[in-house]
C-alpha positions in Angstrom: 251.1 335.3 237.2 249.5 333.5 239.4 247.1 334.4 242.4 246.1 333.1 245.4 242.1 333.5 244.3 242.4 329.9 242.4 241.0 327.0 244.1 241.9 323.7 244.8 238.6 322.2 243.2 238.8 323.9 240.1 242.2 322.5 239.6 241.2 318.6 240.8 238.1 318.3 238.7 240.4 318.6 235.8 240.9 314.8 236.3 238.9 313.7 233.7 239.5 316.4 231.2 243.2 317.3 231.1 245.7 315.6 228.9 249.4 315.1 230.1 251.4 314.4 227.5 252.3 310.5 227.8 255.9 310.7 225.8 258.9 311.5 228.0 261.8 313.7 228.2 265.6 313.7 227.5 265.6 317.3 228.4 263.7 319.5 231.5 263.8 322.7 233.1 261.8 324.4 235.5 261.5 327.9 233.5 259.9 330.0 236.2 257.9 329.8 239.9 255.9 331.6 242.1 255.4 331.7 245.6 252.9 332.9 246.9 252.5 335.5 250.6 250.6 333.0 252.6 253.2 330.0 252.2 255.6 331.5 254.2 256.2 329.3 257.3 254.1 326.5 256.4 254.8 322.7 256.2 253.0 320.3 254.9 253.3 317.0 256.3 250.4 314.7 253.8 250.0 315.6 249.9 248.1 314.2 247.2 249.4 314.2 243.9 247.3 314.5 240.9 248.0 314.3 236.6 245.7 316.3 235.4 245.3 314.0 232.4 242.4 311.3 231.1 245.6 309.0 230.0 245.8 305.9 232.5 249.4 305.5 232.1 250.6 308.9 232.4 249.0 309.7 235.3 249.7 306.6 237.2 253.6 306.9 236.1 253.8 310.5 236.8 251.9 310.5 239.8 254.1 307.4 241.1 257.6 309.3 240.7 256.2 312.3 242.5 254.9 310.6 245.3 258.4 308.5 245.9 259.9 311.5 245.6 258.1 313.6 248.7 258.6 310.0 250.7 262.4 310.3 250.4 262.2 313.9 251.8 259.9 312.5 255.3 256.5 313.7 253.5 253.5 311.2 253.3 252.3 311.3 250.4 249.3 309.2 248.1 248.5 309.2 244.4 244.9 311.1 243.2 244.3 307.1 242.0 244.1 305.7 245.3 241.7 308.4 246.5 239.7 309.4 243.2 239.7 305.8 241.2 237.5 305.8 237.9 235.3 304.3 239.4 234.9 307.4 241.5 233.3 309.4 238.8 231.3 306.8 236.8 231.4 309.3 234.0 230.1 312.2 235.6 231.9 315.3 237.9 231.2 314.6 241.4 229.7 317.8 243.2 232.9 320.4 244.6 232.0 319.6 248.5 232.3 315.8 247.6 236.0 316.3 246.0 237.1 318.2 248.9 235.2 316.3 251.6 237.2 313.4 250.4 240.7 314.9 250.6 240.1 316.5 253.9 238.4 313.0 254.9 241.6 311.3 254.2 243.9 313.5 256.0 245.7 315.4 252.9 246.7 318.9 254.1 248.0 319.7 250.5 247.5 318.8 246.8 250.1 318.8 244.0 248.9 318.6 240.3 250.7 318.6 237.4 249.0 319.2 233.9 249.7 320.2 230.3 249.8 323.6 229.5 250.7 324.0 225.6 253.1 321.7 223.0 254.7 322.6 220.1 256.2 320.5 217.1 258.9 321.6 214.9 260.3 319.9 211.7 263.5 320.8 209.6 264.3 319.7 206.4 268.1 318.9 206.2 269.2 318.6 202.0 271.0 316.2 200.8 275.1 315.9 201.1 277.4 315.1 198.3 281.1 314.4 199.0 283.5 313.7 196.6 286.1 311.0 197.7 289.6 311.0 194.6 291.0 307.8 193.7 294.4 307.2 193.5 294.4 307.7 189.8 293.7 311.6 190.6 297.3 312.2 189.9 297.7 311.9 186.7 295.4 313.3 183.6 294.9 309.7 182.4 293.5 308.0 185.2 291.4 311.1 185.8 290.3 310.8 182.8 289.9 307.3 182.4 288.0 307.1 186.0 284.9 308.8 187.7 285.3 310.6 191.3 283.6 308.2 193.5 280.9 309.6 195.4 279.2 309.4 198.9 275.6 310.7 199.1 273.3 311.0 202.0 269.7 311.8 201.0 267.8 314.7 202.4 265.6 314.5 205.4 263.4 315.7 207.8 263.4 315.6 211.2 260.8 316.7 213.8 261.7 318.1 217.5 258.5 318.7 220.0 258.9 320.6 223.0 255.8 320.5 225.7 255.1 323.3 228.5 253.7 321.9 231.8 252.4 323.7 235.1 252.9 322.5 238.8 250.9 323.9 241.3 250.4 323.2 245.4 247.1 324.2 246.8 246.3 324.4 250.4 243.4 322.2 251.7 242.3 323.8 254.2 242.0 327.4 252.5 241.8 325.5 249.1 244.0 328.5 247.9 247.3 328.3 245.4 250.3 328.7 247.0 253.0 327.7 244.5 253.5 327.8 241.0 255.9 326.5 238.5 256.4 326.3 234.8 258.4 323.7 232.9 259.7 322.8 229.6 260.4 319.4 228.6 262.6 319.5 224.8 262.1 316.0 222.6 260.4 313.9 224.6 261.6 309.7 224.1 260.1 308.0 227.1 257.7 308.3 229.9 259.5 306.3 232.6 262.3 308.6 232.2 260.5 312.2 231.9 258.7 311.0 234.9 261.3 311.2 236.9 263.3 313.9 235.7 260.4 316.1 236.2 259.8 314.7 239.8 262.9 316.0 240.9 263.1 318.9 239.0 259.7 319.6 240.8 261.0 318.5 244.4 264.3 320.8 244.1 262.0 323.5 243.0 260.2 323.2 246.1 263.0 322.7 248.8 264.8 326.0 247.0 261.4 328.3 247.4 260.9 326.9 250.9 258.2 324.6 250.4 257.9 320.9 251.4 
């Protein structure tokens, strides 16, 4: 469980360390949240969004989705790229005050990550299937004898299934404390356009139903 002792630098200068996973997901669901005391009553009306990940593409599509996603509920809201570009880090961590100097410089009263907490990979072996299939000569002795069933056969195979766990969180700028949390499991993933935005809006509802954003 989460508490409200995390800060908001610690989570964005994972930028150039974390790794989201860059496949996508044909099945998502939020699996648990936490509010936290201090949220209650608050609104937050500018968010940055961050991927935690050092994968280009993932973080701009993920970041993208989320960020259309708190504009069609009313709330401004600008990808981590436009504020912390590559460039921004020329290889090295910048200094904490200089990551939060920036957000607060650019008017964000909220930051929204999203990062990769664990994955797991499982492969089955299916065995191979034989099916018989009689000919019309079944009926009688001769033709079975005089004939061979023919036969269908489907060799074995193996087939592998991957299931990744991510974590949402929202910290406060101006306290730069957590105050929501949310775990998520996406089951064989096929494409990043479209896990992108099923976990947008899985991460959106999640929000409007525990009273944030």
């Amino acid at each position: 469980m989460k508490t409200n002792t995390r800060h908001l630098w610690l989570a964005v200068s994972l930028l150039l360390g974390s790794h989201l996973f860059i496949g996508c997901s044909s099945s998502s669901q939020i699996t648990s949240s936490w509010k936290s005391p201090d949220a209650n009553g608050k609104r937050y009306q500018k968010v940055l969004v961050a991927a935690l990940t050092s994968k280009p593409a993932a973080r701009q599509t993920v970041e993208n989705e989320l960020v259309l996603r708190l504009k069609k509920k009313g709330i401004q809201a600008t990808r981590s790229l436009d504020v912390f570009p590559p460039s921004f880090t020329q290889g090295n961590l910048p200094p904490r005050t200089e990551i939060i100097d920036r957000i607060r410089e650019t008017g964000h009263d909220a930051v929204l990550t999203a990062s990769l907490l664990d994955s797991h990979t499982e492969t089955r072996y299916y065995p191979r299937t034989l099916n018989y299939v009689p000919v019309a000569y079944y009926n009688n002795f001769y033709g079975y004898y005089s004939h061979s069933y023919q036969t269908v056969y489907t060799p074995g195979y193996y087939e592998s299934t991957s299931s990744y766990f991510l974590e949402t969180n929202l910290y406060e700028v101006t306290s730069e404390k957590l105050l929501w949390s949310a775990q998520s499991e996406t089951y064989d993933p096929s494409s990043l356009g479209s896990f992108s935005k099923e976990f947008a809006k899985l991460t959106l509802d999640r929000l409007s139903r525990d009273g944030i954003l």
